[in-house]
Jmol script that loads the backbone (N, CA, C; Angstrom):
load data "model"
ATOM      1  N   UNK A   1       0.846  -1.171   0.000  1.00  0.00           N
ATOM      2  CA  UNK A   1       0.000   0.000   0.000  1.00  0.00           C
ATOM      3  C   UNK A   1       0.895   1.239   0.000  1.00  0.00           C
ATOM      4  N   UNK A   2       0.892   2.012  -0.569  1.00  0.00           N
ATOM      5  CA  UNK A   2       1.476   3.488  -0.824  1.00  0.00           C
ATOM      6  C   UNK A   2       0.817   4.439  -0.027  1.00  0.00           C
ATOM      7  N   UNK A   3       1.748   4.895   0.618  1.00  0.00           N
ATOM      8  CA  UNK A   3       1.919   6.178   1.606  1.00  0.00           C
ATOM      9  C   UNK A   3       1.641   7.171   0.750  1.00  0.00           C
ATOM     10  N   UNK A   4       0.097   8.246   1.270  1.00  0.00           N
ATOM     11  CA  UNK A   4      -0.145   9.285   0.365  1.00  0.00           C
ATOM     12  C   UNK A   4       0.782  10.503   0.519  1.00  0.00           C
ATOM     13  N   UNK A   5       1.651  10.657   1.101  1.00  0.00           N
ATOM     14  CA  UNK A   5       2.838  11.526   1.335  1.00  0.00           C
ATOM     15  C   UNK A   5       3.996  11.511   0.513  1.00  0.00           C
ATOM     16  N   UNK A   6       4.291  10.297   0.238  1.00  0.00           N
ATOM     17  CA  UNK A   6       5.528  10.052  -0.673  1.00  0.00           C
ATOM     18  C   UNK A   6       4.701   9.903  -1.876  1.00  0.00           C
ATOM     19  N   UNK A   7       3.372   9.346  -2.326  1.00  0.00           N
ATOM     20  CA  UNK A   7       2.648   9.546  -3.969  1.00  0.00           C
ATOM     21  C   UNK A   7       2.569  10.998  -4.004  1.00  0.00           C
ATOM     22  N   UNK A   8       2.149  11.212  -3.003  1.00  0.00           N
ATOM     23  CA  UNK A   8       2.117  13.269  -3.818  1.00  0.00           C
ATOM     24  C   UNK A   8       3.465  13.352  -4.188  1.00  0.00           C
ATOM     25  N   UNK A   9       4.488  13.447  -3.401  1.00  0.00           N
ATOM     26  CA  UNK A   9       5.965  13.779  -3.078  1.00  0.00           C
ATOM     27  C   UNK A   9       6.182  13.550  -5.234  1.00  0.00           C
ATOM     28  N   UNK A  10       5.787  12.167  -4.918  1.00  0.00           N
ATOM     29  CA  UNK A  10       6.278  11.545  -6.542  1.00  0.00           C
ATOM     30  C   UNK A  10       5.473  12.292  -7.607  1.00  0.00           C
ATOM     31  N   UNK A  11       4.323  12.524  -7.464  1.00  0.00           N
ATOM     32  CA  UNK A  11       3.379  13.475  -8.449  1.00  0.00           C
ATOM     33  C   UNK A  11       3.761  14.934  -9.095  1.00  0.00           C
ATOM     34  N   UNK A  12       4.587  15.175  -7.609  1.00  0.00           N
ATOM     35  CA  UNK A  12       5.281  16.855  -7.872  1.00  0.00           C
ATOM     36  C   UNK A  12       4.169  17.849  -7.309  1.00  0.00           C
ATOM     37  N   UNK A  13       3.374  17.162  -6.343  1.00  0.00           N
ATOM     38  CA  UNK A  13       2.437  17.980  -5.388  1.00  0.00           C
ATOM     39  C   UNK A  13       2.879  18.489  -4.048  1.00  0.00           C
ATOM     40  N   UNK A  14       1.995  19.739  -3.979  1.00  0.00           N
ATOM     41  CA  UNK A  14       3.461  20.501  -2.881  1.00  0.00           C
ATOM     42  C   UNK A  14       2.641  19.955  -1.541  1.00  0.00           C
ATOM     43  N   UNK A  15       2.964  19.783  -0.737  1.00  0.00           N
ATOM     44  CA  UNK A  15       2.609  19.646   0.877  1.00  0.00           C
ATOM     45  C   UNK A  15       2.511  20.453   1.405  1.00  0.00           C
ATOM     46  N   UNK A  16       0.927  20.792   1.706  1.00  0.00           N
ATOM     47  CA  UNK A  16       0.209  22.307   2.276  1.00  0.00           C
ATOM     48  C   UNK A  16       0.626  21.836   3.838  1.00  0.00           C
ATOM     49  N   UNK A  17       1.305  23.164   4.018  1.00  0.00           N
ATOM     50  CA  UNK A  17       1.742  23.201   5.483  1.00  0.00           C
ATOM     51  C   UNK A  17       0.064  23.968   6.285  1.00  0.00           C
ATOM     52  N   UNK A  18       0.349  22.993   7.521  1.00  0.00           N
ATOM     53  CA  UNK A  18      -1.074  22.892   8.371  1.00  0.00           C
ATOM     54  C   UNK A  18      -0.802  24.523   9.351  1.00  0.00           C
ATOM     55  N   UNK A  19      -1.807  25.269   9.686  1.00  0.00           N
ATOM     56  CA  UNK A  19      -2.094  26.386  10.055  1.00  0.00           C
ATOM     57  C   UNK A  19      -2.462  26.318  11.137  1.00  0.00           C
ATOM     58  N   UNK A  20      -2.087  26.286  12.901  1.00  0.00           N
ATOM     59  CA  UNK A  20      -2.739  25.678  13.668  1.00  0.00           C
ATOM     60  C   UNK A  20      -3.104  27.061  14.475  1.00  0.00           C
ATOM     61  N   UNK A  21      -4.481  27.080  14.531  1.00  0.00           N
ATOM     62  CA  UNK A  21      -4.917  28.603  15.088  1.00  0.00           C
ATOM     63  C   UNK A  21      -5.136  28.327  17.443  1.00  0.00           C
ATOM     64  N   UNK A  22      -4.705  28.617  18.175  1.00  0.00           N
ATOM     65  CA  UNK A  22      -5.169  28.197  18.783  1.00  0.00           C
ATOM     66  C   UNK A  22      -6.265  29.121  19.465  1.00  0.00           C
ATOM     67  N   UNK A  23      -7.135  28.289  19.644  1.00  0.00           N
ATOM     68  CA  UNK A  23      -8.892  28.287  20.698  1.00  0.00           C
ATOM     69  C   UNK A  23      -8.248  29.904  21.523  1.00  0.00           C
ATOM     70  N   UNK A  24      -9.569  30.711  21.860  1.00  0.00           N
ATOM     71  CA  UNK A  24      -8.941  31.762  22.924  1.00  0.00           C
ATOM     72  C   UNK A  24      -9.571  30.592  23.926  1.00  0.00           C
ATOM     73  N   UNK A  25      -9.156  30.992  25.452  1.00  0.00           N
ATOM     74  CA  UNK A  25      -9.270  30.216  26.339  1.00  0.00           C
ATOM     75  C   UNK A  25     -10.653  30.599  26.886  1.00  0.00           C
ATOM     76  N   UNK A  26     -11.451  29.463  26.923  1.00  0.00           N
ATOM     77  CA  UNK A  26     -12.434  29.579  27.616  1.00  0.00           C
ATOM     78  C   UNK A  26     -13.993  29.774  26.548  1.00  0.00           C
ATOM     79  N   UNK A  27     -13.504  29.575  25.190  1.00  0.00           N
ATOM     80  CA  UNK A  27     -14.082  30.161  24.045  1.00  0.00           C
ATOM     81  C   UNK A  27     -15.149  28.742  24.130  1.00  0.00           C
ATOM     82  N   UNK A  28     -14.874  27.713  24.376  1.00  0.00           N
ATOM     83  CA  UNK A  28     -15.539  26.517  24.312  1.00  0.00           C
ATOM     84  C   UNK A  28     -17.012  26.333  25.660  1.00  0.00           C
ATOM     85  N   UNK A  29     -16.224  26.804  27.247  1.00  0.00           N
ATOM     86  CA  UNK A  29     -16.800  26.853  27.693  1.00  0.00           C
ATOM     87  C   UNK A  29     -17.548  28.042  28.250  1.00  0.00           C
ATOM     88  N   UNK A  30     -17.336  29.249  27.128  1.00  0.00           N
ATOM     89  CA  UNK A  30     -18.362  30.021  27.538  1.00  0.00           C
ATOM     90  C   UNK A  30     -19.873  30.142  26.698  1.00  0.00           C
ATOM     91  N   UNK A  31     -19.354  29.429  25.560  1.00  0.00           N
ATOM     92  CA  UNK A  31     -20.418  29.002  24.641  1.00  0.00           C
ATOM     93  C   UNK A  31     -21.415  27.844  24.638  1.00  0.00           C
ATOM     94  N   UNK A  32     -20.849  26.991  25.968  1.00  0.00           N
ATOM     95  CA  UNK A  32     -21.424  25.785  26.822  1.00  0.00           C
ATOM     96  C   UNK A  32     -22.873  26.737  27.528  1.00  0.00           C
ATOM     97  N   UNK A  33     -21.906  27.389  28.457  1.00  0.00           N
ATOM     98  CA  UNK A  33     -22.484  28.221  29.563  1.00  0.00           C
ATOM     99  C   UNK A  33     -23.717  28.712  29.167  1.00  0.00           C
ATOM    100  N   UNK A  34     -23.577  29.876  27.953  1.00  0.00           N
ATOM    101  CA  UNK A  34     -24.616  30.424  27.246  1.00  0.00           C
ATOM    102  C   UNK A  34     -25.642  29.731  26.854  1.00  0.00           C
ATOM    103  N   UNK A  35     -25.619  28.565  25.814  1.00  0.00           N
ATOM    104  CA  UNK A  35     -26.062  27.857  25.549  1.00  0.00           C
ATOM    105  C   UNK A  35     -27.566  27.150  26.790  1.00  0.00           C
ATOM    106  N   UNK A  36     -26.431  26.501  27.597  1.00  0.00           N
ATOM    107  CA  UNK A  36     -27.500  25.736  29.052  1.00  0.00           C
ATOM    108  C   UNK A  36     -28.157  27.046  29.637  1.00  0.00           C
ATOM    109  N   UNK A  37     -27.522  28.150  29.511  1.00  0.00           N
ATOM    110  CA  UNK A  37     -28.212  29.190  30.662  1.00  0.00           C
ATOM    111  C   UNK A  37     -29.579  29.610  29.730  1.00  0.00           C
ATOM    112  N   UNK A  38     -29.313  29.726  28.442  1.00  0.00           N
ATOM    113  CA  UNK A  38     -29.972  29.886  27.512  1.00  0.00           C
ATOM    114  C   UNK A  38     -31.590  29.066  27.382  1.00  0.00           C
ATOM    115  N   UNK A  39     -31.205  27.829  27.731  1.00  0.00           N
ATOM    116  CA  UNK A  39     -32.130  26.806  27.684  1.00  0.00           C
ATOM    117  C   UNK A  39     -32.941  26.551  28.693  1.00  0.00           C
ATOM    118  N   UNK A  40     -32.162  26.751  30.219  1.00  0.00           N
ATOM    119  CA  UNK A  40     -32.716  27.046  31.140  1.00  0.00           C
ATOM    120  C   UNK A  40     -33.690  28.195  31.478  1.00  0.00           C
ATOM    121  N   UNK A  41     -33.105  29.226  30.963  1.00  0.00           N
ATOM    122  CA  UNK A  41     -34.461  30.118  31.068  1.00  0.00           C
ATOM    123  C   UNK A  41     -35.572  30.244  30.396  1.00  0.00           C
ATOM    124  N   UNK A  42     -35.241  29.352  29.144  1.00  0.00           N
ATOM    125  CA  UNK A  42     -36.650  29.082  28.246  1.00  0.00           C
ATOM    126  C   UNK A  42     -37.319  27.872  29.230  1.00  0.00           C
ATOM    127  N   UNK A  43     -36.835  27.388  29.497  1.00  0.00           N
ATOM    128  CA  UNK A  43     -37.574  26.205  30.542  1.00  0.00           C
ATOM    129  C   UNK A  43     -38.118  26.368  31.989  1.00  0.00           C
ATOM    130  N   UNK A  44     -37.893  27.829  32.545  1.00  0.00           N
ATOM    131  CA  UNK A  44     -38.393  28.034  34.115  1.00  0.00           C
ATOM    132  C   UNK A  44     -37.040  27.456  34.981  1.00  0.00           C
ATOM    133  N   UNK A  45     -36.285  27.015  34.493  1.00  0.00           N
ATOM    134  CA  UNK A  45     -35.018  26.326  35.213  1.00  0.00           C
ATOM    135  C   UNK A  45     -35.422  25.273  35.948  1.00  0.00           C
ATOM    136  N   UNK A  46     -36.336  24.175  34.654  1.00  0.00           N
ATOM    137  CA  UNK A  46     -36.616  22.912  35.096  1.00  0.00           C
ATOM    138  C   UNK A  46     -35.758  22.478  34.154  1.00  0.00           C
ATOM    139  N   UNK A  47     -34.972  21.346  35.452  1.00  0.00           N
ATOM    140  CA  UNK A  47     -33.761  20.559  34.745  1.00  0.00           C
ATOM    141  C   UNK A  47     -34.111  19.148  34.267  1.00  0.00           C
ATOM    142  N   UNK A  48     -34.759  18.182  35.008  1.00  0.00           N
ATOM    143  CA  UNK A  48     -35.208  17.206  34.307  1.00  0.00           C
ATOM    144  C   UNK A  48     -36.935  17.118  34.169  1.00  0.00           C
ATOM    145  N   UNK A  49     -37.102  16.017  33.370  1.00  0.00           N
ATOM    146  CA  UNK A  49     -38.683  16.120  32.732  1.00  0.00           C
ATOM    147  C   UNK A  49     -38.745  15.696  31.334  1.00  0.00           C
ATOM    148  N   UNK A  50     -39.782  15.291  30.833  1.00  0.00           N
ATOM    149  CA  UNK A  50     -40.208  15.673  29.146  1.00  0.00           C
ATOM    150  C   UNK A  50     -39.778  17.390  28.709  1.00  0.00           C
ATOM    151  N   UNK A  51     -40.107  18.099  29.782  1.00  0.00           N
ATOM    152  CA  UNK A  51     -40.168  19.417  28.818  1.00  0.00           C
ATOM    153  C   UNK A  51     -39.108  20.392  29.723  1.00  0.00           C
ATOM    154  N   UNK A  52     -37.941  19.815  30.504  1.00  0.00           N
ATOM    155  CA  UNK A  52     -36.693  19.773  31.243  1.00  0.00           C
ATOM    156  C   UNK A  52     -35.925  20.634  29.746  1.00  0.00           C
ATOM    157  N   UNK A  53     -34.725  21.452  30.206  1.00  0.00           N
ATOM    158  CA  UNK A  53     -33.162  21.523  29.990  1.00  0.00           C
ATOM    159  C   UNK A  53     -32.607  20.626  29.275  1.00  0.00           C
ATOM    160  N   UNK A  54     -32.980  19.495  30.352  1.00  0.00           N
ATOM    161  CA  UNK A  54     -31.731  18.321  29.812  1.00  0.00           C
ATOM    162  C   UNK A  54     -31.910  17.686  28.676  1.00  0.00           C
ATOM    163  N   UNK A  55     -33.799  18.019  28.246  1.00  0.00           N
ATOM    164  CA  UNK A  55     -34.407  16.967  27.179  1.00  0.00           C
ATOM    165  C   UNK A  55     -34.108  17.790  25.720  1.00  0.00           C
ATOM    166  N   UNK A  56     -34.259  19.032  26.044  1.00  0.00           N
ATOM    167  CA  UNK A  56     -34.300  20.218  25.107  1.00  0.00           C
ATOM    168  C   UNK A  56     -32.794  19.984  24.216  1.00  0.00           C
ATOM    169  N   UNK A  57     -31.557  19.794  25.364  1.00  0.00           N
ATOM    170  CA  UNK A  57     -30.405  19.753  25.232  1.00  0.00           C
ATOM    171  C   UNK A  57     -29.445  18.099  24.399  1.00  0.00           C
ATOM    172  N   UNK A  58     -30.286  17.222  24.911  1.00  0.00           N
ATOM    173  CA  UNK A  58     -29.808  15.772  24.677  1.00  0.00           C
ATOM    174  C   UNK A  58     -29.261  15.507  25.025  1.00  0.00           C
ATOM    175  N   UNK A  59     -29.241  15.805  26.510  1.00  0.00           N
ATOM    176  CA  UNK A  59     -28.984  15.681  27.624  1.00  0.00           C
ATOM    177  C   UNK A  59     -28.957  14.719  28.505  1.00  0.00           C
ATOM    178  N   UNK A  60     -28.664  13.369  29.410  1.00  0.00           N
ATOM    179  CA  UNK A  60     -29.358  13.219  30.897  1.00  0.00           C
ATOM    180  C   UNK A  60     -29.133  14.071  31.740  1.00  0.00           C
ATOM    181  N   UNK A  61     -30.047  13.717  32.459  1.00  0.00           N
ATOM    182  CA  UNK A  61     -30.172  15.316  33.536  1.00  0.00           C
ATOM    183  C   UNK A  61     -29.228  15.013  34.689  1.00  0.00           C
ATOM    184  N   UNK A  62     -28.261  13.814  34.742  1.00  0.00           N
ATOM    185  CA  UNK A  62     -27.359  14.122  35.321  1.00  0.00           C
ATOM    186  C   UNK A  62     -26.301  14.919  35.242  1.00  0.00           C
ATOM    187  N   UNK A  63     -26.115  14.663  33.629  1.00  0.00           N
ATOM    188  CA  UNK A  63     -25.156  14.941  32.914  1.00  0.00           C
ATOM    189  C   UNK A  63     -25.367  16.534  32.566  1.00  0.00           C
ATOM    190  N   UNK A  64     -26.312  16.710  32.730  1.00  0.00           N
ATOM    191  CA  UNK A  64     -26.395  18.196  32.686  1.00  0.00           C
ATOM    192  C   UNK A  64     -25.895  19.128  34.120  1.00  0.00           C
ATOM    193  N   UNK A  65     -26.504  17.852  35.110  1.00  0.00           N
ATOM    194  CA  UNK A  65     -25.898  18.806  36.249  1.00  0.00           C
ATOM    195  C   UNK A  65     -24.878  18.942  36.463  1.00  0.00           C
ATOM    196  N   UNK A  66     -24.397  18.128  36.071  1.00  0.00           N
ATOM    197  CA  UNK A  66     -22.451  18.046  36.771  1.00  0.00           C
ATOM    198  C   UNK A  66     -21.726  18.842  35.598  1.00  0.00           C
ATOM    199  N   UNK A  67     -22.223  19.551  34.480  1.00  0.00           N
ATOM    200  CA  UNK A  67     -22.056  20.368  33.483  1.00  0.00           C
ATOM    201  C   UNK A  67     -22.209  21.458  34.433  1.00  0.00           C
ATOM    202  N   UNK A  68     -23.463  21.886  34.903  1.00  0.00           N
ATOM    203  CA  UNK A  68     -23.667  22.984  35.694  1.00  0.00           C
ATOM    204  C   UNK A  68     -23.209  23.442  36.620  1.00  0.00           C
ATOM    205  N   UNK A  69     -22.939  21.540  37.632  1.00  0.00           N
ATOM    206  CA  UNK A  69     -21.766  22.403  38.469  1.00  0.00           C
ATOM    207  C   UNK A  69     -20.428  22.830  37.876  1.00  0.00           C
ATOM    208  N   UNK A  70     -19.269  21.893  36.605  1.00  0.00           N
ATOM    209  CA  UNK A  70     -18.343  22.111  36.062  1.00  0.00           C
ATOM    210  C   UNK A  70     -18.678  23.933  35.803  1.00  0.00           C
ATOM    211  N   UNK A  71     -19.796  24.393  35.527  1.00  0.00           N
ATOM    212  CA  UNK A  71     -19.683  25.636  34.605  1.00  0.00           C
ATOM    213  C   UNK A  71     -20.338  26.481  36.131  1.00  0.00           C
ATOM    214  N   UNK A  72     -20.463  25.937  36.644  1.00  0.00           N
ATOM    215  CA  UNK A  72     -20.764  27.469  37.952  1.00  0.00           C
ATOM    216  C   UNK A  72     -22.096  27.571  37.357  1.00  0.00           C
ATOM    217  N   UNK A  73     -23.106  27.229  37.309  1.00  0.00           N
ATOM    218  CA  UNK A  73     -24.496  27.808  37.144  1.00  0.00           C
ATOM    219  C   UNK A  73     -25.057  26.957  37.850  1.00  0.00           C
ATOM    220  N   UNK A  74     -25.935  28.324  38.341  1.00  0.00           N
ATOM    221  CA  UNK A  74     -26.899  28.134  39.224  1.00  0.00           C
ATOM    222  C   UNK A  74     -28.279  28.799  39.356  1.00  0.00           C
ATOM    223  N   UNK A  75     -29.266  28.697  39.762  1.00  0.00           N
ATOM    224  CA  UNK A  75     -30.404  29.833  39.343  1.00  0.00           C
ATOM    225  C   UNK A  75     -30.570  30.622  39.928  1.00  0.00           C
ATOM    226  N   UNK A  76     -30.670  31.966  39.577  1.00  0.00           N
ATOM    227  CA  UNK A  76     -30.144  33.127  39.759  1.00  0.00           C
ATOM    228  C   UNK A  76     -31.031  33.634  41.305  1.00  0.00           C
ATOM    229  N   UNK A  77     -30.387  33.904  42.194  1.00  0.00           N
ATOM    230  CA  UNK A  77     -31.247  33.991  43.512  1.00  0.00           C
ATOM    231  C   UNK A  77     -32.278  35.431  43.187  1.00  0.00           C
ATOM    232  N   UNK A  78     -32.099  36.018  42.657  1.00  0.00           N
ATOM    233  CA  UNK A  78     -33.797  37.569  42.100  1.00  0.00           C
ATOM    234  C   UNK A  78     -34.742  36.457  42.325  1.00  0.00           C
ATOM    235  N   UNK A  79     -34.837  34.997  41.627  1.00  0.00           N
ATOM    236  CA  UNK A  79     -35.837  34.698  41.386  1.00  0.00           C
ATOM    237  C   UNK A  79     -36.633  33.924  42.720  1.00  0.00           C
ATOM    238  N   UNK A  80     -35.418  33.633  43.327  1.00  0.00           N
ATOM    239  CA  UNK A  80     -36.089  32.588  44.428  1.00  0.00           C
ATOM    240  C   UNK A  80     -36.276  33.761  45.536  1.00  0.00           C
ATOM    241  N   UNK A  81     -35.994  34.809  45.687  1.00  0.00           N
ATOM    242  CA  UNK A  81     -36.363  35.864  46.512  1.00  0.00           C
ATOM    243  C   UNK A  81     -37.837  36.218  46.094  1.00  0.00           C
ATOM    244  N   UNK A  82     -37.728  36.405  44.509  1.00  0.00           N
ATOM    245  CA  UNK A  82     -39.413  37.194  44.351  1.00  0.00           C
ATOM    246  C   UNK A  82     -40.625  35.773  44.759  1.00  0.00           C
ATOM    247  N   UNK A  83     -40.098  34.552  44.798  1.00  0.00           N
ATOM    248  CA  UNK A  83     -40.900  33.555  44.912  1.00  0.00           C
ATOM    249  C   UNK A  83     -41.517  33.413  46.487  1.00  0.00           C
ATOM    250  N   UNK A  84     -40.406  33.888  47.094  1.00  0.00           N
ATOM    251  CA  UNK A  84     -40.477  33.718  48.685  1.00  0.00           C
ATOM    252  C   UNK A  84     -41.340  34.817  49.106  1.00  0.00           C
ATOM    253  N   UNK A  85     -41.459  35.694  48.367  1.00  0.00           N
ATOM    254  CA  UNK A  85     -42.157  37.384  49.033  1.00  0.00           C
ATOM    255  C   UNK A  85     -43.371  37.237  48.445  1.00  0.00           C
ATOM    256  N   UNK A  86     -43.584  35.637  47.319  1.00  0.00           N
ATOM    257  CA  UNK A  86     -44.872  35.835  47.127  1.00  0.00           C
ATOM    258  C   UNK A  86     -45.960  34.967  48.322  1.00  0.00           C
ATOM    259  N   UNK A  87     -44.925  34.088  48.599  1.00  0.00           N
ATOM    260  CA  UNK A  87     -45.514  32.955  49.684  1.00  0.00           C
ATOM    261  C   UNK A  87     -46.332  33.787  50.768  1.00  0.00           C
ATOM    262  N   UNK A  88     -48.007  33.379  51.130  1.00  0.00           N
ATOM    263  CA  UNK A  88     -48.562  33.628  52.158  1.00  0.00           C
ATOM    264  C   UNK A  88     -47.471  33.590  54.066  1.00  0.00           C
ATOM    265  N   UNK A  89     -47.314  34.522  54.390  1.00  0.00           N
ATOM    266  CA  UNK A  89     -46.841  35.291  55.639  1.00  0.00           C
ATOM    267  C   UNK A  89     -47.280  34.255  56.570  1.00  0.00           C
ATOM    268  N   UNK A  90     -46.864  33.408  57.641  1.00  0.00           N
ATOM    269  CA  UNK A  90     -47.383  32.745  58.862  1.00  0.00           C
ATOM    270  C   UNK A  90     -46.788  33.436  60.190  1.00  0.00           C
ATOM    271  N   UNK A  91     -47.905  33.782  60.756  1.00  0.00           N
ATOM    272  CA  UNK A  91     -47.323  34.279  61.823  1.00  0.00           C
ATOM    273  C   UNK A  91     -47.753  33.805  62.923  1.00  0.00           C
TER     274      UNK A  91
END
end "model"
wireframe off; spacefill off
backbone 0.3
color backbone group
C-alpha cells in the first residue's frame, strides 16, 4: 500500500503546510455556559422532565448537572427571593 505523502511527493504535489490557530481560552466553555443558561431560562429552570433543559439539550439530567456544576451555574437567587415574598406570611 502506498503512503499518500511520498505519492504526492512523486506526483510533484506541494505539501500544504497545516495552520494551527489556537482556541482563545475559555471560548468553548463560555459558549457551553450560554447555551444551558440559555435553555434554562426558556424552561423556568426545570432541569429534568419531558419538557426539562436536559431533554431540550440531549442531555441526561445528570449529565447536565455536573455540566452545571463544572460551569458554575446556578439559578439566579432575584428569582427565588421574588418567589419567597410571594408565599402567604405565617405568623
Amino acid at each position: 500500500m502506498a503512503d499518500y505523502r511520498t505519492e504526492g511527493a512523486k506526483r510533484g504535489w506541494k505539501s500544504r503546510q497545516r495552520t494551527q490557530i489556537a482556541p482563545s481560552p475559555g471560548t468553548w466553555e463560555d459558549s457551553d455556559r450560554a447555551l444551558i443558561v440559555e435553555t434554562l431560562e426558556e424552561v423556568g429552570w426545570v432541569v429534568g422532565g419531558p419538557s426539562g433543559a436536559a431533554t431540550k439539550l440531549g442531555l441526561k439530567r445528570t449529565t447536565l448537572m455536573a455540566k452545571m456544576r463544572r460551569l458554575d451555574i446556578s439559578r439566579p437567587i432575584q428569582e427565588a427571593i421574588d418567589k419567597c415574598s410571594m408565599a402567604p406570611e405565617t405568623l
